[in-house]
C-alpha positions as CSV (number, residue, x, y, z in Angstrom):
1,X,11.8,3.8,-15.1
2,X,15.3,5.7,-15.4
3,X,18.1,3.7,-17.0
4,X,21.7,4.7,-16.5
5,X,24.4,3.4,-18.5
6,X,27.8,1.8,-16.7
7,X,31.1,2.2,-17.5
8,X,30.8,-1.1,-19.2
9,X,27.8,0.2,-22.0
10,X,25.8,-3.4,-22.2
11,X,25.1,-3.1,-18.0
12,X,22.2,-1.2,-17.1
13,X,21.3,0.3,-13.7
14,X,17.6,0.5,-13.8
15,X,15.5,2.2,-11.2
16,X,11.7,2.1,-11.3
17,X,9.7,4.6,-10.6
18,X,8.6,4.4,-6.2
19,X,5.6,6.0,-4.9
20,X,6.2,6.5,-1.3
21,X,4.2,7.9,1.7
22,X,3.6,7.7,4.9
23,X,2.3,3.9,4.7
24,X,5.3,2.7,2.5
25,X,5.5,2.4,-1.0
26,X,4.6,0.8,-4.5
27,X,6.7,0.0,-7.1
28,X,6.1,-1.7,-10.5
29,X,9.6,-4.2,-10.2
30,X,9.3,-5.5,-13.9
31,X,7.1,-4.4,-16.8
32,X,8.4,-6.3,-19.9
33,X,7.4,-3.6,-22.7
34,X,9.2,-0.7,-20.4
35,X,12.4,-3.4,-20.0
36,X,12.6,-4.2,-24.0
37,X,12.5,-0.3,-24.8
38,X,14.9,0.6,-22.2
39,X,18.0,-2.0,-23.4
40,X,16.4,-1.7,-27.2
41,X,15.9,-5.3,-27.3
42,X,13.2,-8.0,-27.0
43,X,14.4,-10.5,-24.1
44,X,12.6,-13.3,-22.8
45,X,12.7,-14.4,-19.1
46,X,12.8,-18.1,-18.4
47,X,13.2,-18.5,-14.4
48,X,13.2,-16.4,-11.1
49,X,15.1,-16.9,-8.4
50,X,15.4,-15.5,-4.6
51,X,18.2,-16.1,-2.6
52,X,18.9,-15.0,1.3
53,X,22.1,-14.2,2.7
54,X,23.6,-13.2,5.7
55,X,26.2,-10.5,5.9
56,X,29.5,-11.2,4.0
57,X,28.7,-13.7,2.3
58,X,29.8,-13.7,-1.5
59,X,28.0,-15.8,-4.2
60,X,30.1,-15.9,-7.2
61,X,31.7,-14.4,-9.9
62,X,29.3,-17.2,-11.4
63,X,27.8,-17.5,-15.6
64,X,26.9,-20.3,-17.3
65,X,29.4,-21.3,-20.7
66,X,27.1,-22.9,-22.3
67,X,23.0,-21.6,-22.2
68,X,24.0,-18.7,-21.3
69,X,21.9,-16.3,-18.6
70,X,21.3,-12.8,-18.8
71,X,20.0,-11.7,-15.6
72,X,18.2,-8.7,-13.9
73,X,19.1,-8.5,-10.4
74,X,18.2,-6.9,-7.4
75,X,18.0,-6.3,-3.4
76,X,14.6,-6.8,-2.2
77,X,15.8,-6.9,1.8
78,X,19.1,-5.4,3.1
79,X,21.7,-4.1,1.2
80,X,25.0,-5.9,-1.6
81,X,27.3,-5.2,-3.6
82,X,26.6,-6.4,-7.0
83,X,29.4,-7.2,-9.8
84,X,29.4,-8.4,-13.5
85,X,32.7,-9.1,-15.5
86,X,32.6,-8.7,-19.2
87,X,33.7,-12.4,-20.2
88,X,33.1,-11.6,-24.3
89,X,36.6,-12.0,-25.4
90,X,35.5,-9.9,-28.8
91,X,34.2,-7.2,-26.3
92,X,36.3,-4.1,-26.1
93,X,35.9,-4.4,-22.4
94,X,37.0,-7.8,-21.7
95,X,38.2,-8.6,-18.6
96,X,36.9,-5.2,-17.4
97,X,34.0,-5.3,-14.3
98,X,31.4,-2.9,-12.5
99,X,30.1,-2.8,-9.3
100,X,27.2,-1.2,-8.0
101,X,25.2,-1.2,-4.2
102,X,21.4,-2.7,-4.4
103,X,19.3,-2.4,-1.6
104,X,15.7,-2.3,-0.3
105,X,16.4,1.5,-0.2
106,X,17.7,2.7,-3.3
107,X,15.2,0.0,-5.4
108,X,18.3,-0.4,-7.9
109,X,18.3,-3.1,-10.4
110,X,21.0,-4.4,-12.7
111,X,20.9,-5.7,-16.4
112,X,23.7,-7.9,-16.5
113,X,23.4,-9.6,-20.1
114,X,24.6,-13.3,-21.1
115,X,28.3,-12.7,-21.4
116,X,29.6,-11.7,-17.9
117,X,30.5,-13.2,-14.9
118,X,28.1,-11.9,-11.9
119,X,28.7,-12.0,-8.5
120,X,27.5,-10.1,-4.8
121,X,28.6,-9.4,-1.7
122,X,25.9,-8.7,1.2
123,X,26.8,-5.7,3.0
124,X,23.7,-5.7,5.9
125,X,23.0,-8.3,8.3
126,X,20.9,-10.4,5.5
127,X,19.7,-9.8,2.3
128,X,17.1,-11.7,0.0
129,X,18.0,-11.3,-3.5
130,X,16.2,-11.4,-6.4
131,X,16.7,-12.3,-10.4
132,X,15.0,-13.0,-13.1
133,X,17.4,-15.3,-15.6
134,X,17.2,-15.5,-19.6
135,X,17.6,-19.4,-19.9
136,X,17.6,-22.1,-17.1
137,X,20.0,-22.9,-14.6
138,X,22.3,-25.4,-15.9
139,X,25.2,-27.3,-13.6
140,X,26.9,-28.8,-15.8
141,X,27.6,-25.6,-17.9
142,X,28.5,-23.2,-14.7
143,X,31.6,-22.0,-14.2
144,X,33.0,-19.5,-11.5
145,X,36.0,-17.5,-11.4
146,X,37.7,-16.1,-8.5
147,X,36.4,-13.1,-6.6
148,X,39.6,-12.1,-5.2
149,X,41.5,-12.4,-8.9
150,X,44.2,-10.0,-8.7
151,X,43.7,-9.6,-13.0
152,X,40.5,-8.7,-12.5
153,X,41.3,-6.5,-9.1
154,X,37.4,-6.4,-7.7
155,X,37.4,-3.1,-5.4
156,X,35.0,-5.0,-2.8
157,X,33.5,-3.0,0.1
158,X,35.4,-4.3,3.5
159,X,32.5,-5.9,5.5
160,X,34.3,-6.6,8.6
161,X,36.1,-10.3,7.8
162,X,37.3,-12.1,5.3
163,X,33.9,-12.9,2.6
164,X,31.5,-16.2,3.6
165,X,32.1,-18.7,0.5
166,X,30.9,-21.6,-0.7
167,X,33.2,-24.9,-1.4
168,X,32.5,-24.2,-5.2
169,X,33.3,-20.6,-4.9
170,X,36.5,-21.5,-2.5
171,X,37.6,-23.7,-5.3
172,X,37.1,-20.9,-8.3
173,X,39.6,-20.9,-11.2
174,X,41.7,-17.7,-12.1
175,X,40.6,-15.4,-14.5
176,X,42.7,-16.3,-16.9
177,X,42.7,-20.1,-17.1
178,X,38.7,-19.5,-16.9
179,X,36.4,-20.5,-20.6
180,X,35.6,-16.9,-21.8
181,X,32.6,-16.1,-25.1
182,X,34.2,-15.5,-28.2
């Protein structure tokens, strides 16, 4: 797998290796042993999740206060723009976020680690993603923050129309009246 640091060093872009022909391909989507030398870190994955989207919708900027989740996300089907927002307030780039495009064809993945908001956009006419979580899901611990925040300023791709939200999302507190990590 190739690993390429962001601008924001904890969040990896990680792309396995894809053998292709003329049938389709193969690709090995998580190997833990590869994952723990890549990030230099043992990390334990608790829970998987798959969610399908239609175009413009935008899940998030979502994390958990309390149980934390790191999370390795990607595109299976279709295409999004994926986000995480440093949230450590100790971090030297607090407040600070990164953006990259998953999809079925470039195979990307990100490392988002506990810490950060994370959020997507889906830029093709669906999208099924996919993450794997470091601890469970836990509502009464999740918090979301705005993802039009003008602190923040989220460069999001224009997708036609104003982004699909939920009632949670809709209702998302500003970045800075949001709980942060110390």
């Amino acid at each position: 797998m190739k690993v390429t640091p962001t601008t924001i060093a904890d969040v990896l872009i990680i792309e396995p290796k894809v053998f292709g022909d003329a049938r389709g391909f193969f690709l090995e989507s998580f190997n833990q042993k590869a994952f723990d030398e890549a990030i230099g870190e043992h990390v334990e994955f608790v829970q998987d999740n798959h969610s399908r989207s239609v175009k413009g919708v935008l899940r998030g900027l979502h994390y958990q206060i309390e149980q934390p989740q790191g999370k390795l996300v990607r595109a299976a089907r279709g295409a999004v723009f994926d986000v995480a927002v440093d949230l450590r307030k100790s971090s030297r780039t607090f407040g600070q976020w990164v953006g990259v495009e998953l999809s079925e064809d470039n195979h990307k993945q990100m490392w988002v680690p506990a810490g950060f908001a994370h959020a997507f956009l889906v830029l093709s006419e669906s999208a099924d993603f996919m993450y794997k979580t470091t601890d469970y899901y836990a509502p009464a611990h999740e918090r979301a923050i705005a993802w039009n925040d003008p602190e923040l300023d989220i460069r999001w791709p224009d997708v036609g129309g104003p982004p699909k939200l939920s009632a949670k999302d809709s209702a998302a507190t500003a970045f800075r009246m949001a709980e942060v990590f110390v």
